[in-house]
N, CA, C and O atoms as CSV, one atom per row, in Angstrom:
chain,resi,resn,atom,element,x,y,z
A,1,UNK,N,N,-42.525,15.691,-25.442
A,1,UNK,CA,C,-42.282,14.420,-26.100
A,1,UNK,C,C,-43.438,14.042,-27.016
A,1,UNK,O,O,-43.503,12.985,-27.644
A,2,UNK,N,N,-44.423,15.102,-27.029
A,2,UNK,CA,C,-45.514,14.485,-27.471
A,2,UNK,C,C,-46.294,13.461,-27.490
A,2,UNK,O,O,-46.772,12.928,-28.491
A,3,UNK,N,N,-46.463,13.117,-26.215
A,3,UNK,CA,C,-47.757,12.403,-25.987
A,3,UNK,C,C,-48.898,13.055,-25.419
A,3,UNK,O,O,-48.971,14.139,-24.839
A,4,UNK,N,N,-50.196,11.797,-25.814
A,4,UNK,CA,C,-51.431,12.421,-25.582
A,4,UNK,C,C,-52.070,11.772,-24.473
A,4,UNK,O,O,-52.536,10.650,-24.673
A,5,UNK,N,N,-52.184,12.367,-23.173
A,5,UNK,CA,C,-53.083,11.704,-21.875
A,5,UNK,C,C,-54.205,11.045,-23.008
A,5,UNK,O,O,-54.407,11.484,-24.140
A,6,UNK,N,N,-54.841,9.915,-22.389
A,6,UNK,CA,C,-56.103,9.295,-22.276
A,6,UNK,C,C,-56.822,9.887,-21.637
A,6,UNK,O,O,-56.409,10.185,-20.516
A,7,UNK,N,N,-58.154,10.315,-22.015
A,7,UNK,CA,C,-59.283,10.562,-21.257
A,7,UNK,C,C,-59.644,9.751,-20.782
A,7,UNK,O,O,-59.934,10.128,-19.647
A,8,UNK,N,N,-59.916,8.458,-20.922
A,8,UNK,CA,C,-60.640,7.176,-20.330
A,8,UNK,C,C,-60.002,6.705,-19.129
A,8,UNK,O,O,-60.669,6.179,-18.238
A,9,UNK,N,N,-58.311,6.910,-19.013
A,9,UNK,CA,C,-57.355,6.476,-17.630
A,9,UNK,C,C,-55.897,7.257,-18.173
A,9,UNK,O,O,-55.023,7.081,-19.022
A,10,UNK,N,N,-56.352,8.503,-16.790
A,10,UNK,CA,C,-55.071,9.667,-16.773
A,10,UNK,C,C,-53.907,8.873,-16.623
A,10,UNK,O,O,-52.942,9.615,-16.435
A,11,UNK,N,N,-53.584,7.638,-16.628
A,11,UNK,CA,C,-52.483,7.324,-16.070
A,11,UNK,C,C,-52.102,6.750,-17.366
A,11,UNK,O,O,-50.873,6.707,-17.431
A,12,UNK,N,N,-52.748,6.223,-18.578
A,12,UNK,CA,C,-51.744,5.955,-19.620
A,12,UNK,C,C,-51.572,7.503,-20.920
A,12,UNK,O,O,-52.282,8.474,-21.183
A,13,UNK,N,N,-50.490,7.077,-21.326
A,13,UNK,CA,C,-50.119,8.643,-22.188
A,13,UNK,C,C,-49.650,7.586,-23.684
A,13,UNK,O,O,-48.835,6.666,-23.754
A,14,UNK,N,N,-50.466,8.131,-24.645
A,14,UNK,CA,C,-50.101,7.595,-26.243
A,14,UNK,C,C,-49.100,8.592,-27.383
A,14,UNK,O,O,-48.697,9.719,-27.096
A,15,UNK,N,N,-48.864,7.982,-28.516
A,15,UNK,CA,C,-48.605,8.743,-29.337
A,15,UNK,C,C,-47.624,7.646,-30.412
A,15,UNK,O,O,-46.577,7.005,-30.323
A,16,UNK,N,N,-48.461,7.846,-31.210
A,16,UNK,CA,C,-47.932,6.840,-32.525
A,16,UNK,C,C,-47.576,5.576,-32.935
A,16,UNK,O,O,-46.868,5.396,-33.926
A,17,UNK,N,N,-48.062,4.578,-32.168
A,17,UNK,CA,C,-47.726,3.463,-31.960
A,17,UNK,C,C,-46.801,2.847,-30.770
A,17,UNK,O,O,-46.224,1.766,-30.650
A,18,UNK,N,N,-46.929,4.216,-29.787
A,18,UNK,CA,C,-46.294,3.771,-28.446
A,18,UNK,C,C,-47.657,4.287,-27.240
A,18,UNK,O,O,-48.561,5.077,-27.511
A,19,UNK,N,N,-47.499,3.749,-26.232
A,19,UNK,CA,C,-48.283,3.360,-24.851
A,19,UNK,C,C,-47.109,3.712,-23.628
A,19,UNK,O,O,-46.119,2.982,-23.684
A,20,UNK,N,N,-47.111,4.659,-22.627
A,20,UNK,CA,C,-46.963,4.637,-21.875
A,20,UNK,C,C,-48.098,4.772,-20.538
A,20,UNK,O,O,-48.986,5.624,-20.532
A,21,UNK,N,N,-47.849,3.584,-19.220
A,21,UNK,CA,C,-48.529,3.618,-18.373
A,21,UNK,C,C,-47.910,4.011,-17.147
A,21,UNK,O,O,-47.135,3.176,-16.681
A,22,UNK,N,N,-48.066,5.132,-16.472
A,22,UNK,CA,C,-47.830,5.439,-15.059
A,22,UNK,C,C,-48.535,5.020,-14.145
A,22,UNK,O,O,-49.702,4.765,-14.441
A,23,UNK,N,N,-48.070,4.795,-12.682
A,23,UNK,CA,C,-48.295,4.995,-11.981
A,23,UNK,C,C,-47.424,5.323,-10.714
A,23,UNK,O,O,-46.306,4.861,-10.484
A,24,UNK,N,N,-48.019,6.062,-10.058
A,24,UNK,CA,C,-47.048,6.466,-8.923
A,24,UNK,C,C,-45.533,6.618,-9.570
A,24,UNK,O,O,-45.453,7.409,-10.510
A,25,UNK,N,N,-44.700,6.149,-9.288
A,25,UNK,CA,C,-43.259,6.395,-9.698
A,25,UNK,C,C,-42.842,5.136,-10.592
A,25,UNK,O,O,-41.670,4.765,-10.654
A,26,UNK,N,N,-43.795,4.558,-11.222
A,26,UNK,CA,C,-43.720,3.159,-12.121
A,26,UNK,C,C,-44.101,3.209,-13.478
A,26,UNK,O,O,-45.209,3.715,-13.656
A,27,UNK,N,N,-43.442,2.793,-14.584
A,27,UNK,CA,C,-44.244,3.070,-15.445
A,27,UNK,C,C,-43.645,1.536,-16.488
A,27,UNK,O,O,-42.606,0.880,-16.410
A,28,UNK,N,N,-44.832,1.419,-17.392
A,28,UNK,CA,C,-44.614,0.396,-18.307
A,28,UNK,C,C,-44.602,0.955,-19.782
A,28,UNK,O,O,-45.662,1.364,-20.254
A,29,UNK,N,N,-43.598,0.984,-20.428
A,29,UNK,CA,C,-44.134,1.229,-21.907
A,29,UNK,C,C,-44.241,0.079,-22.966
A,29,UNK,O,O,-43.693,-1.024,-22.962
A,30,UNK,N,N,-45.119,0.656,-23.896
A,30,UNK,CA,C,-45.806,-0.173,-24.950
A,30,UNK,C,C,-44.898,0.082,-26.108
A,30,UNK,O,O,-44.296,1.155,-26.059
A,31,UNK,N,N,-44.705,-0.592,-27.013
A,31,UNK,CA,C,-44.624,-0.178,-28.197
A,31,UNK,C,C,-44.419,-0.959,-29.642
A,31,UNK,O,O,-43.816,-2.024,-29.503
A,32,UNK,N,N,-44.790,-0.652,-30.967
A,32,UNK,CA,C,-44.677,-1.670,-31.910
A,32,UNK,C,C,-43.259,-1.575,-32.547
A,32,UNK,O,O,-42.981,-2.250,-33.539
A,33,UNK,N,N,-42.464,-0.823,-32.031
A,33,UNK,CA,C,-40.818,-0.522,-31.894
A,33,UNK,C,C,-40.309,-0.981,-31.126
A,33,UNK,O,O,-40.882,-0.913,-30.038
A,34,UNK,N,N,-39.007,-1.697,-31.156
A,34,UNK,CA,C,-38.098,-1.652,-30.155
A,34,UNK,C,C,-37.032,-0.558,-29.578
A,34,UNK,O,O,-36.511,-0.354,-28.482
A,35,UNK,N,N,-36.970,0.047,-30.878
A,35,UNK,CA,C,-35.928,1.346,-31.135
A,35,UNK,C,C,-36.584,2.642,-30.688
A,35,UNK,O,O,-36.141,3.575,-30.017
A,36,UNK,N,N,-38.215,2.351,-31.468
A,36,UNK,CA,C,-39.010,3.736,-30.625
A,36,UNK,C,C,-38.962,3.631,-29.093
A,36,UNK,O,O,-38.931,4.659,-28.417
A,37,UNK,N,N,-38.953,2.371,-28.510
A,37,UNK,CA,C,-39.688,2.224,-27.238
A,37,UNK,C,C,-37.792,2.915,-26.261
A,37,UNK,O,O,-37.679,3.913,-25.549
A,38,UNK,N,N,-36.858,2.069,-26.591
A,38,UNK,CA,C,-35.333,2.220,-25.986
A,38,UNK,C,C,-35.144,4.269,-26.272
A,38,UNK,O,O,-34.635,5.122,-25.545
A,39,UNK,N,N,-35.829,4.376,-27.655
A,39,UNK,CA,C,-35.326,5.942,-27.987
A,39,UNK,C,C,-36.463,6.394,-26.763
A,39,UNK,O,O,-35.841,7.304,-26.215
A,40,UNK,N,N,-37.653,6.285,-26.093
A,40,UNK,CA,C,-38.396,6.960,-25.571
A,40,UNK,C,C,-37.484,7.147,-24.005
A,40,UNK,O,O,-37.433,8.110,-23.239
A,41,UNK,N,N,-36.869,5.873,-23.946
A,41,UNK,CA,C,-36.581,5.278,-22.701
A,41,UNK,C,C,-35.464,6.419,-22.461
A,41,UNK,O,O,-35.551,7.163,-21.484
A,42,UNK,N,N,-34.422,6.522,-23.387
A,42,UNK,CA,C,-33.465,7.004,-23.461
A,42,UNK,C,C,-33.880,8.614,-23.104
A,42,UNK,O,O,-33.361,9.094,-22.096
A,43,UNK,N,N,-34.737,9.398,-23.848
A,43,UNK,CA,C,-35.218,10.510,-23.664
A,43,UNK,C,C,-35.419,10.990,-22.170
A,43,UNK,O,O,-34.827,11.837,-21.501
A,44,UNK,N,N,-36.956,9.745,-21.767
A,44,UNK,CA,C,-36.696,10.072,-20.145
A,44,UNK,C,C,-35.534,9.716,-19.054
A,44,UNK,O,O,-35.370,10.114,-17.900
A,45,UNK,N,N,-34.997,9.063,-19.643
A,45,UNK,CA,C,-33.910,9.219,-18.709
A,45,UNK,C,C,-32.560,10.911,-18.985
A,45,UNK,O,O,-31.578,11.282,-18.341
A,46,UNK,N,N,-33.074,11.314,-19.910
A,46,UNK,CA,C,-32.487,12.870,-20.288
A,46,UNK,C,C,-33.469,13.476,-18.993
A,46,UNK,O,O,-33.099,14.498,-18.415
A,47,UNK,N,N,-34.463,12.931,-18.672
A,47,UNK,CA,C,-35.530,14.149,-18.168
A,47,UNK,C,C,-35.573,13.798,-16.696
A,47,UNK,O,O,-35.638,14.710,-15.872
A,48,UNK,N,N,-35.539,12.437,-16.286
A,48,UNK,CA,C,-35.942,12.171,-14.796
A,48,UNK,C,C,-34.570,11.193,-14.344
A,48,UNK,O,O,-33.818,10.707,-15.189
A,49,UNK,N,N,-34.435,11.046,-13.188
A,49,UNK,CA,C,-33.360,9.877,-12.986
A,49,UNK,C,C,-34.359,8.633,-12.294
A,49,UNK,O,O,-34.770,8.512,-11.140
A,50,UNK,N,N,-34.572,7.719,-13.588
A,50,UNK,CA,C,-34.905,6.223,-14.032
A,50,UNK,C,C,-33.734,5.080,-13.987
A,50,UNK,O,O,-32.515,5.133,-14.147
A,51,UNK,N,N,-34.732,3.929,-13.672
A,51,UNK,CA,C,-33.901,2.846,-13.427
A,51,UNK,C,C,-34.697,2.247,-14.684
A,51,UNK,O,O,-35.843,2.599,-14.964
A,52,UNK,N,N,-34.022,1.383,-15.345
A,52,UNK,CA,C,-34.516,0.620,-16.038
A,52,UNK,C,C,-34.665,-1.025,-16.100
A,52,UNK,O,O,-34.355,-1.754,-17.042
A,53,UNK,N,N,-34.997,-1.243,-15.349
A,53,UNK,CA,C,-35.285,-2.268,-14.733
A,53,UNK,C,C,-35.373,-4.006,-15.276
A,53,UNK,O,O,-34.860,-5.006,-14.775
A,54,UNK,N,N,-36.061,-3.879,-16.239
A,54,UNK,CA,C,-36.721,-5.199,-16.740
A,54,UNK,C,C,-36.879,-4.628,-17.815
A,54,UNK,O,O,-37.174,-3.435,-17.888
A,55,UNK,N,N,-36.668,-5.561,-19.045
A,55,UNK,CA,C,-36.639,-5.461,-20.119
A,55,UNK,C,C,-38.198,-6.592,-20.925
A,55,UNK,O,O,-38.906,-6.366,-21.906
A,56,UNK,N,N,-38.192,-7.236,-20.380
A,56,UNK,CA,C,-39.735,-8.117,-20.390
A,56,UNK,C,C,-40.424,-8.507,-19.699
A,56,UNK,O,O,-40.339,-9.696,-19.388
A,57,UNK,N,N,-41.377,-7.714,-19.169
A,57,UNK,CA,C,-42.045,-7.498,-18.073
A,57,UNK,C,C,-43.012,-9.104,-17.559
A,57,UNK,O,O,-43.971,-9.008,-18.325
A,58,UNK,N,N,-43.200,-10.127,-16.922
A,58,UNK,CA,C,-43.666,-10.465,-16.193
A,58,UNK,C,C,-44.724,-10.098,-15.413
A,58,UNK,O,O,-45.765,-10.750,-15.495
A,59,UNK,N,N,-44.648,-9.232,-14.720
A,59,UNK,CA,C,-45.472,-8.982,-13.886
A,59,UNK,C,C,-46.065,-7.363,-13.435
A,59,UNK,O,O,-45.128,-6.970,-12.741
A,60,UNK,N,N,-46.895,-6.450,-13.449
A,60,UNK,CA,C,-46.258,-4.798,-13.364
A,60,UNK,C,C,-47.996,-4.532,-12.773
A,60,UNK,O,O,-49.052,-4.448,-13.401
A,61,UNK,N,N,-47.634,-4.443,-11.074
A,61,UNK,CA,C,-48.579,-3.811,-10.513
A,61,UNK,C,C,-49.545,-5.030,-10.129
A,61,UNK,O,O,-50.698,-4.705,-9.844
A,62,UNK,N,N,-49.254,-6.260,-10.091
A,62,UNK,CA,C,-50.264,-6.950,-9.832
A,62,UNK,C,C,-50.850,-7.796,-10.699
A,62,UNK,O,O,-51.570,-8.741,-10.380
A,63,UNK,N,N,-50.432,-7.339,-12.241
A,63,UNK,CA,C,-51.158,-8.341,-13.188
A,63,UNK,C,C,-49.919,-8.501,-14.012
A,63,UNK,O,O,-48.968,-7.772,-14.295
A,64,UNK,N,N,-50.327,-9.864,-14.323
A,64,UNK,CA,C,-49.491,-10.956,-14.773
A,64,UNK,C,C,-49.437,-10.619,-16.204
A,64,UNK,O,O,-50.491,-10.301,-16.754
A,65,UNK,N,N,-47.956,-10.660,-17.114
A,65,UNK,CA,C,-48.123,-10.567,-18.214
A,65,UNK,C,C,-47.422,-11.894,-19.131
A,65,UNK,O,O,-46.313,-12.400,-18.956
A,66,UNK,N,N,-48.342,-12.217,-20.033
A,66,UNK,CA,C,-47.617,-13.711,-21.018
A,66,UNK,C,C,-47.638,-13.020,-22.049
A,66,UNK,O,O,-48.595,-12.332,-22.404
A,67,UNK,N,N,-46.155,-13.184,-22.865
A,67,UNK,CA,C,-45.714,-13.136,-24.224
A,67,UNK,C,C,-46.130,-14.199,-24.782
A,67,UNK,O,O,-45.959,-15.254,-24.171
A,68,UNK,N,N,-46.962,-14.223,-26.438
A,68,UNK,CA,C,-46.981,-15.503,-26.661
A,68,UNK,C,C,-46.030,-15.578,-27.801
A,68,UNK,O,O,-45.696,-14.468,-28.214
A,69,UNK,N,N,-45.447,-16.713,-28.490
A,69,UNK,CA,C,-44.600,-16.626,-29.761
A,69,UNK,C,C,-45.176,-16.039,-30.723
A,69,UNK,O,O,-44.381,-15.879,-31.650
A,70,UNK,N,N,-46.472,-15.533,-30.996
A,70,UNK,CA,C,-46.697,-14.865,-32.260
A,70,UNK,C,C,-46.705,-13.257,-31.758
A,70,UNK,O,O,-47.431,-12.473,-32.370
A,71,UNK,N,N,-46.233,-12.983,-31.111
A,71,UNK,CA,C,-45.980,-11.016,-30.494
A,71,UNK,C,C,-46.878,-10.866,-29.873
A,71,UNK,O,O,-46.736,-10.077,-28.939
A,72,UNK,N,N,-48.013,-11.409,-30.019
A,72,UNK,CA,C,-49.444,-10.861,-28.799
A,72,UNK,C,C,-48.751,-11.258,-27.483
A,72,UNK,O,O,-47.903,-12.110,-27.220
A,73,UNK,N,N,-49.664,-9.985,-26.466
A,73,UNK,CA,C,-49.689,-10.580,-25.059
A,73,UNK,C,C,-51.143,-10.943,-24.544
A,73,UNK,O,O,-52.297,-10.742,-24.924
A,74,UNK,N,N,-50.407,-11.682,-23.315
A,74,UNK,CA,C,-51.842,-11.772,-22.029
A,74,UNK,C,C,-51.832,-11.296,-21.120
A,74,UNK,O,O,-50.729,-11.537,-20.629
A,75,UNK,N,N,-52.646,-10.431,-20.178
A,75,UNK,CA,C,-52.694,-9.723,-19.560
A,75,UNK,C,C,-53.882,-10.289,-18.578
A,75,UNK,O,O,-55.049,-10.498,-18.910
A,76,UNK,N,N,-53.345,-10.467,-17.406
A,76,UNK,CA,C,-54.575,-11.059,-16.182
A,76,UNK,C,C,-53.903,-10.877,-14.793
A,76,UNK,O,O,-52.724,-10.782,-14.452
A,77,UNK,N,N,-55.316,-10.862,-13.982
A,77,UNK,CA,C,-55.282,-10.578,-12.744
A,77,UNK,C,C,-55.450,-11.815,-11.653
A,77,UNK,O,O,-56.471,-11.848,-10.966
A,78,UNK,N,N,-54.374,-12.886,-11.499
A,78,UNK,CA,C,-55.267,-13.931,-10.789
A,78,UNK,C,C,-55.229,-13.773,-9.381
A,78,UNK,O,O,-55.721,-14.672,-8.700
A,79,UNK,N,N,-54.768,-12.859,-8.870
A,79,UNK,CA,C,-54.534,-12.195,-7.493
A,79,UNK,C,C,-55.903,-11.568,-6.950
A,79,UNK,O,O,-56.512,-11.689,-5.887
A,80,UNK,N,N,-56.125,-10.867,-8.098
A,80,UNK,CA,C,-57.372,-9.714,-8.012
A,80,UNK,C,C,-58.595,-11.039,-7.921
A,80,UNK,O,O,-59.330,-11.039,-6.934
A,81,UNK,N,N,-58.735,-11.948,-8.798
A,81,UNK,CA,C,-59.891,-12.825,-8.993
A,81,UNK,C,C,-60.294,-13.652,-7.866
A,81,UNK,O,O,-61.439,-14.058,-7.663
A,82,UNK,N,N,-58.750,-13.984,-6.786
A,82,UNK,CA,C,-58.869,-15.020,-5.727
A,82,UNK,C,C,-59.677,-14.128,-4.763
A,82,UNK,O,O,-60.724,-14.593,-4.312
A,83,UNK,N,N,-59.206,-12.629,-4.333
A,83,UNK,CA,C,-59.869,-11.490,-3.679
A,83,UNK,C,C,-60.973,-11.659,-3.736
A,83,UNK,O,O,-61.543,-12.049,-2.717
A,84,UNK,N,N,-61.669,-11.454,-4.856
A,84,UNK,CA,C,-63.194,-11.368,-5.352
A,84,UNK,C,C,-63.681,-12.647,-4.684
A,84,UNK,O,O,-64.340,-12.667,-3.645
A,85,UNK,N,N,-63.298,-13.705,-5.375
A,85,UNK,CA,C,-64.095,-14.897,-4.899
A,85,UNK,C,C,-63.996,-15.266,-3.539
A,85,UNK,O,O,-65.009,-15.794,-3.081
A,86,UNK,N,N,-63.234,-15.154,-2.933
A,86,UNK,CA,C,-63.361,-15.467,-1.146
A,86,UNK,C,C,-64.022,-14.019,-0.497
A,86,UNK,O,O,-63.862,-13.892,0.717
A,87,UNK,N,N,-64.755,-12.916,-1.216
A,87,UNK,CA,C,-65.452,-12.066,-0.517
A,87,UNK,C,C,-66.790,-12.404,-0.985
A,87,UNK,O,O,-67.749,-11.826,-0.474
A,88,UNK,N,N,-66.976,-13.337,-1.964
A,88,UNK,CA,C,-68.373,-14.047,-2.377
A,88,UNK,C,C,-68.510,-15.182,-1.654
A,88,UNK,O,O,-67.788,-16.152,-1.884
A,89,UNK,N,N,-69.819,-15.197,-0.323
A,89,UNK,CA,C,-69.939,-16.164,0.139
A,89,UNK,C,C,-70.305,-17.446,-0.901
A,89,UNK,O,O,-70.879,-17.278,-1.977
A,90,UNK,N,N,-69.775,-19.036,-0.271
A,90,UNK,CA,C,-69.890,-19.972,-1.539
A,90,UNK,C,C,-69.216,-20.078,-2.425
A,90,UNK,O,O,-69.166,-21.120,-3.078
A,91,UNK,N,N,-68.301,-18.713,-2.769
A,91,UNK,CA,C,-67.481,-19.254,-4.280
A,91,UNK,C,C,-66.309,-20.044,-3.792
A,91,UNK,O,O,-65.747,-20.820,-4.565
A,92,UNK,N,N,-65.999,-19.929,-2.848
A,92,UNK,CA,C,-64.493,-20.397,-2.502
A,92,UNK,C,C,-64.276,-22.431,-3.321
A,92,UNK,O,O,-63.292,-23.011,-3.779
A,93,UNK,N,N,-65.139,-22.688,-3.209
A,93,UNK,CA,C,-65.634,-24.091,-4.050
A,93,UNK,C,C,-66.161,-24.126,-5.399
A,93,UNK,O,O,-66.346,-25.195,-5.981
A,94,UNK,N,N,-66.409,-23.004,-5.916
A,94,UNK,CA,C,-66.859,-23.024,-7.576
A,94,UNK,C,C,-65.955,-23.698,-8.350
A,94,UNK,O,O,-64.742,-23.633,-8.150
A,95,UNK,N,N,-66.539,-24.438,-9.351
A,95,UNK,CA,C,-65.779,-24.316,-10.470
A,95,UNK,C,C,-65.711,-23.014,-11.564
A,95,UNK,O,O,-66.496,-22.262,-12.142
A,96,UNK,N,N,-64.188,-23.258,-11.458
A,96,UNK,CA,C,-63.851,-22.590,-12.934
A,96,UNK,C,C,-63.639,-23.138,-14.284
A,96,UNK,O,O,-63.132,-24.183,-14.690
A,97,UNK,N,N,-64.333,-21.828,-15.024
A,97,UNK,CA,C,-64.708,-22.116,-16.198
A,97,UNK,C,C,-64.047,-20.801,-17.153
A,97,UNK,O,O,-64.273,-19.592,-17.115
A,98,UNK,N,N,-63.152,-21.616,-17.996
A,98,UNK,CA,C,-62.016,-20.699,-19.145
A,98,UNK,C,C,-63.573,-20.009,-20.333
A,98,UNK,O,O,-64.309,-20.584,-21.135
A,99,UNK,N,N,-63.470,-18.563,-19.858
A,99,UNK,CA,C,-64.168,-17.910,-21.353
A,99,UNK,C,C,-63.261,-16.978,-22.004
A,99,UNK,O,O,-63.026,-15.858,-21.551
A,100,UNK,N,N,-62.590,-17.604,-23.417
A,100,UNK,CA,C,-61.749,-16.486,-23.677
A,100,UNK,C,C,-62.947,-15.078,-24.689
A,100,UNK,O,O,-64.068,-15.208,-25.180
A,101,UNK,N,N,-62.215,-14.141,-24.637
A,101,UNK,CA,C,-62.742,-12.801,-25.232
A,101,UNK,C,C,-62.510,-13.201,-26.731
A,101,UNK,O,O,-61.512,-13.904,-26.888
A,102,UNK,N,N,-63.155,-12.930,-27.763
A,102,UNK,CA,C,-63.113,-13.071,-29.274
A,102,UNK,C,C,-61.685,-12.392,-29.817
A,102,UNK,O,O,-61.296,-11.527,-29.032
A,103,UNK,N,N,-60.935,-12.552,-30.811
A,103,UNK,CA,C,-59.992,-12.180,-30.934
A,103,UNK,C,C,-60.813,-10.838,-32.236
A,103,UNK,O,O,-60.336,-9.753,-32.568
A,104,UNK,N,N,-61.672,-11.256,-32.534
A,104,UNK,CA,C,-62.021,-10.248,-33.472
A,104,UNK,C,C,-62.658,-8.967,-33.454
A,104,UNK,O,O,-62.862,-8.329,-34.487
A,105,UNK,N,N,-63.030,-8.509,-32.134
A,105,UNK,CA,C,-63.258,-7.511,-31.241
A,105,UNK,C,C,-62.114,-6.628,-31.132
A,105,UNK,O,O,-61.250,-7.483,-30.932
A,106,UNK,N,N,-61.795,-6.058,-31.126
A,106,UNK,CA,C,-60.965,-4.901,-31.027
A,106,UNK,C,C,-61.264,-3.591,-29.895
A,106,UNK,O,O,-61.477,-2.444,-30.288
A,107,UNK,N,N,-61.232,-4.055,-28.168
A,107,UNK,CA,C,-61.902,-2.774,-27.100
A,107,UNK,C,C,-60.947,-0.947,-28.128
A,107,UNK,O,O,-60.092,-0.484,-28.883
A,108,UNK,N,N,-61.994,-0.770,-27.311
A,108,UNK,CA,C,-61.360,0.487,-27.084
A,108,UNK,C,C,-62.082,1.547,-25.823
A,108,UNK,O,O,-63.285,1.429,-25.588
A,109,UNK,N,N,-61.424,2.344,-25.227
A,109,UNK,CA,C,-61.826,3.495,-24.195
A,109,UNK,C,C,-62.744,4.939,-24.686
A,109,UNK,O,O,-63.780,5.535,-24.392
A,110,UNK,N,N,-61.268,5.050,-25.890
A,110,UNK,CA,C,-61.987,6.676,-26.288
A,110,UNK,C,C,-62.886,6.347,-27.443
A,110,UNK,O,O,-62.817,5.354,-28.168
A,111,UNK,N,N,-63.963,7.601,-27.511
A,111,UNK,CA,C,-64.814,7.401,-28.256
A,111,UNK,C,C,-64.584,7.398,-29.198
A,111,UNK,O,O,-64.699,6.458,-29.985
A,112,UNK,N,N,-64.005,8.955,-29.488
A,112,UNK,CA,C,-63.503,9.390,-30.824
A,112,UNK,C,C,-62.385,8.838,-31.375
A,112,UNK,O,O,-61.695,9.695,-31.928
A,113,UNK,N,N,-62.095,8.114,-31.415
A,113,UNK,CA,C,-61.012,7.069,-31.666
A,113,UNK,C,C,-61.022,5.689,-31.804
A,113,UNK,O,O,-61.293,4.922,-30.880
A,114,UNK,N,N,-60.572,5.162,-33.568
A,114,UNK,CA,C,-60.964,4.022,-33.325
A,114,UNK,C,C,-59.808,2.821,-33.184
A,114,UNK,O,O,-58.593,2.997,-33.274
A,115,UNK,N,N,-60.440,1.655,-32.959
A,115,UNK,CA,C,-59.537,0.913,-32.334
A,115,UNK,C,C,-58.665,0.236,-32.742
A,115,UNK,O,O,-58.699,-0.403,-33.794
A,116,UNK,N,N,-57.388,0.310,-31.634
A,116,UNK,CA,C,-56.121,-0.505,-32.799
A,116,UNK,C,C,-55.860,-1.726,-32.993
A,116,UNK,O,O,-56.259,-2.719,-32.386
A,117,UNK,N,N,-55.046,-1.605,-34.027
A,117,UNK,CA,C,-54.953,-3.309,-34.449
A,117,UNK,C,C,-53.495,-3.309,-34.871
A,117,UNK,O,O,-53.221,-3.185,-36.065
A,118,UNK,N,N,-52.549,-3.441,-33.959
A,118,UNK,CA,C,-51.486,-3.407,-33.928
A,118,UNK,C,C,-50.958,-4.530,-32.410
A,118,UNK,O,O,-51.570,-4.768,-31.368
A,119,UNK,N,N,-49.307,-5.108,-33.001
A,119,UNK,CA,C,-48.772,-5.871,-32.436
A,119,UNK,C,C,-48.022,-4.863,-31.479
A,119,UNK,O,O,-47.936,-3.755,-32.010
A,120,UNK,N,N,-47.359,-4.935,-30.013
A,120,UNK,CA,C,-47.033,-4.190,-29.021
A,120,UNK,C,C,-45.627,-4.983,-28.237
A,120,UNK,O,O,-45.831,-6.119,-27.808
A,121,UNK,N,N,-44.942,-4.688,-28.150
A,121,UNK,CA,C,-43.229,-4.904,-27.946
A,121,UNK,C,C,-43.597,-4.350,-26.374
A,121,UNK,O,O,-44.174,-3.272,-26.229
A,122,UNK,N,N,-43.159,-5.293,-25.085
A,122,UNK,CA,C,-42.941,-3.989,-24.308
A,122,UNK,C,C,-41.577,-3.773,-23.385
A,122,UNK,O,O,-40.532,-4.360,-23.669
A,123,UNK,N,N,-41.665,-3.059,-22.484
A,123,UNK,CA,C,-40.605,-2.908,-21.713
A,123,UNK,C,C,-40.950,-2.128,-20.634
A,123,UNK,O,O,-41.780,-1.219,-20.646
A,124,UNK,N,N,-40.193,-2.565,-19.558
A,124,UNK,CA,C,-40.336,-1.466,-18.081
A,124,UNK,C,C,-39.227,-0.685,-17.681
A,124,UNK,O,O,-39.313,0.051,-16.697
């Protein structure tokens, strides 16, 4: 199908403006297509017997996902964060404090590769 594992995390696989993430027998795909993402969908289901489940994912593995009206998503863990803080003696009473990440940053994993700047459609 031509995709390319990530070196940075074996579990997501790229290729051209699509994102697929495995795990175990789960997977989420990315994509700036709707037609690429349904044609990928369609393919593996030629290859494996898939359920297709959810069409706008909510939730996948633990972290929470928000669509916003301009195509970006949000992606957070508030499950993972409550964990953390009740294994920190004292935090269970902190205040919280909202720091969002710069929108003008662009992460990336791999080195040799630079980072995208593209809108992402998804589906499970």
């Amino acid at each position: 199908m031509g995709f390319k594992q990530c070196e940075a995390d074996h579990c997501v696989w790229k290729k051209d403006g699509l994102v697929i993430i495995v795990y175990v027998d789960d997977c989420l795909i990315f994509g700036n297509s709707k037609d690429e993402v349904d044609k990928i969908v369609e393919e593996l289901g030629k290859r494996f017997d898939i359920t297709d489940e959810v069409t706008n994912a909510e939730e996948y593995l633990g972290v929470k996902i928000n669509l916003n009206k301009d195509g970006s998503f949000r992606m957070y863990q508030p499950h993972l964060m409550q964990r953390i803080i009740h294994t920190i003696p004292g935090m269970e009473n902190a205040n919280e404090h909202l720091i969002l990440a710069s929108i003008s940053i662009t992460l990336t994993a791999d080195k040799n590769e630079p980072g995208r700047k593209e809108t992402w459609e998804y589906r499970l």
